[in-house]
C-alpha positions in Angstrom: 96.6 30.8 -86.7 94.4 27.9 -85.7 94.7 24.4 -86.4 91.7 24.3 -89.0 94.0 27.5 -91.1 96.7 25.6 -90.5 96.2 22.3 -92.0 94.4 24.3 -94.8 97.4 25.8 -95.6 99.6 22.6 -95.3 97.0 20.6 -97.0 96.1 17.7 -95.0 93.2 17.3 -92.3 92.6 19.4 -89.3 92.3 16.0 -87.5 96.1 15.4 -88.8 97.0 18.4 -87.5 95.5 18.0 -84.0 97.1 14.3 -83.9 100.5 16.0 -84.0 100.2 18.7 -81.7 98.7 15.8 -79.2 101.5 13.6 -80.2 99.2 11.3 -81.0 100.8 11.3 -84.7 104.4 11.4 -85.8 105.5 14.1 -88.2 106.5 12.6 -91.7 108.9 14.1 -94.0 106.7 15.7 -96.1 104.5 16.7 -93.0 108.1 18.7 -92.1 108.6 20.1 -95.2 105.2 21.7 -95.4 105.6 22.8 -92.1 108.9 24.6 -93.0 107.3 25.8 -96.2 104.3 27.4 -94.1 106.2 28.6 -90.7 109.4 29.9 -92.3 111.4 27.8 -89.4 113.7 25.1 -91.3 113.0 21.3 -90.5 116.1 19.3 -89.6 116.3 15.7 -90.2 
């Protein structure tokens, strides 16, 4: 999956998603929890 499907299927930007994987951005708690909700693997805070 590519960064434009993904953030489609998190909801947010395809700029957000590049941010993070740069670590340009920090992941927020809600960024997490869609992440978890989309890649199956659980988010730990």
């Amino acid at each position: 999956m590519d960064a434009k499907e993904f953030a489609f299927k998190v909801g947010v930007s395809e700029e957000t998603i590049i941010d993070v994987m740069n670590c340009e951005s920090s992941i927020t708690t809600e960024l997490a929890v869609a992440f978890e909700r989309i890649t199956k693997i659980p988010a730990h805070f």
